[in-house]
C-alpha positions as CSV (number, residue, x, y, z in Angstrom):
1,X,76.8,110.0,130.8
2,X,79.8,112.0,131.6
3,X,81.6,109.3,133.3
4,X,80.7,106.7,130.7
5,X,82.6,108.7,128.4
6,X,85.6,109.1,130.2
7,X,85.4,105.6,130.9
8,X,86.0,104.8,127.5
9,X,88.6,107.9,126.2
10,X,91.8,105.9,125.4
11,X,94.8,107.9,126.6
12,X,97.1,109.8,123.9
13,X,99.2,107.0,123.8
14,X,96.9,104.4,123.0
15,X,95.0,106.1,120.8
16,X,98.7,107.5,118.0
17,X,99.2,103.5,118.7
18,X,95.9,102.8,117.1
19,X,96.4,105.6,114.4
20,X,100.0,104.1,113.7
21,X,98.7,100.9,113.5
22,X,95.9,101.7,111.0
23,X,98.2,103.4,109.0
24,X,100.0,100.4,108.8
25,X,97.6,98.1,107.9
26,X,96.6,100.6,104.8
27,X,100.2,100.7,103.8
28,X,100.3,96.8,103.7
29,X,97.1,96.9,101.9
30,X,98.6,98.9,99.1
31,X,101.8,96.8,99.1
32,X,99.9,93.7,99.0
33,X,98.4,94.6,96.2
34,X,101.0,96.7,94.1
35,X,102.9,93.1,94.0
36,X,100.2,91.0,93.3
37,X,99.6,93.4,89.9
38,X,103.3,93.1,89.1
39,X,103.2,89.3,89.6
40,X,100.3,89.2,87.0
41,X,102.5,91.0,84.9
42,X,105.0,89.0,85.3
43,X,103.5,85.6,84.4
44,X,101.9,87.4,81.5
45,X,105.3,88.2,80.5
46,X,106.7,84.8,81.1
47,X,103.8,83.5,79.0
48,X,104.7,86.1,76.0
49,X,108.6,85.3,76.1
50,X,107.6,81.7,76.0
51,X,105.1,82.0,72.8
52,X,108.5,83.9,71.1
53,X,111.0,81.6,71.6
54,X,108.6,78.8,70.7
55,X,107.9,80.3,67.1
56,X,109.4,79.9,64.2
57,X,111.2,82.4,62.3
58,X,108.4,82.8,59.4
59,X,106.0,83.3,62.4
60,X,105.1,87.2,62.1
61,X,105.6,88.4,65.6
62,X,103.3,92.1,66.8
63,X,103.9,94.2,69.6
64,X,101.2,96.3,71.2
65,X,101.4,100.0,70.6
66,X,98.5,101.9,72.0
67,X,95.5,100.9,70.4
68,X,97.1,99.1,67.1
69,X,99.8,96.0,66.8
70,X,102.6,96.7,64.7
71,X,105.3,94.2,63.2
72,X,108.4,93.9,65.2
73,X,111.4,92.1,65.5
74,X,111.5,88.8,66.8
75,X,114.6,89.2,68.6
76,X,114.4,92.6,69.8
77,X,110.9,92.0,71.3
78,X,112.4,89.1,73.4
79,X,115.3,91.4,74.4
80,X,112.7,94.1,75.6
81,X,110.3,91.3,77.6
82,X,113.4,89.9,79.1
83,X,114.5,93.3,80.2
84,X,110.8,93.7,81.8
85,X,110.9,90.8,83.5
86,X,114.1,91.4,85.0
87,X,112.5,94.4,86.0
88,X,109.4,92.8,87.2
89,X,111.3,90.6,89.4
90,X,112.9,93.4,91.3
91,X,110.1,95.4,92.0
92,X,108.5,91.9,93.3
93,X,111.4,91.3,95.6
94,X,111.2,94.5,96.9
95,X,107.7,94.8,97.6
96,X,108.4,91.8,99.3
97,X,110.8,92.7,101.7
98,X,108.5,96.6,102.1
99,X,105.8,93.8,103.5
100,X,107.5,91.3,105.5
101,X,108.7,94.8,106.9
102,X,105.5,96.6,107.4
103,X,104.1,92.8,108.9
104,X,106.7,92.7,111.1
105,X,106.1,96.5,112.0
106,X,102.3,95.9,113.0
107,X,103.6,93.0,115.1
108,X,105.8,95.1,117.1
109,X,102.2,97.8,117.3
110,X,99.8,95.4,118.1
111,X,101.9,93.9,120.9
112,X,102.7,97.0,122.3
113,X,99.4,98.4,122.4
114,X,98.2,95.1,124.3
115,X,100.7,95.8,126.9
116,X,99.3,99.7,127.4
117,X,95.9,98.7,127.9
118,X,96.8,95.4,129.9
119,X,96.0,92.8,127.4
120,X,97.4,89.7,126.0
121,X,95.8,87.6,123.0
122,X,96.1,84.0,123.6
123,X,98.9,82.4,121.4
């Protein structure tokens, strides 16, 4: 039994290689899905700047204040959602960059822990 274990220890090497590359994956994860929250946000904003600058000025325009609406200014309220969206985009373009990163990071793991333990995956 022994020697069944030791057959099947990794060395140090291979094994912080494995960690890394776990870590990596979780950190992609969380990326991954950070941005695909702040692209929901950012249609729903796109879809509430539209609504404003389709309606009228009589058209009573709200904004969302905690738990109640108050009345708010047209024009100011577009100024604000433009200014999150601007915002929105930004964060989006950097989260995607953080994951083409971390993608490209797990890339460079994976091959090299195919070369430690003598492996190749068919391309």
């Amino acid at each position: 039994m022994d020697k069944l274990s030791e057959e099947i220890e990794l060395p140090p090497q291979v094994r912080e290689q494995l960690m890394r590359l776990q870590q990596l994956q979780q950190t992609l994860q969380a990326v991954v899905t950070q941005k695909q929250q702040l692209e929901i946000e950012l249609t729903e904003t796109d879809k509430a700047m539209s609504e404003l600058k389709n309606a009228t000025k009589e058209t009573p325009v709200y904004k969302s204040v905690g738990n109640i609406l108050i009345k708010y200014d047209k024009k100011r309220l577009l100024e604000e959602l433009t200014e999150r969206n601007e915002l929105l985009n930004t964060r989006v373009t950097v989260l995607g960059k953080q994951e083409e990163r971390t993608k490209e990071r797990i890339k460079e793991v994976q091959e090299k822990l195919q070369t430690r333990i003598g492996k190749k995956s068919p391309q």
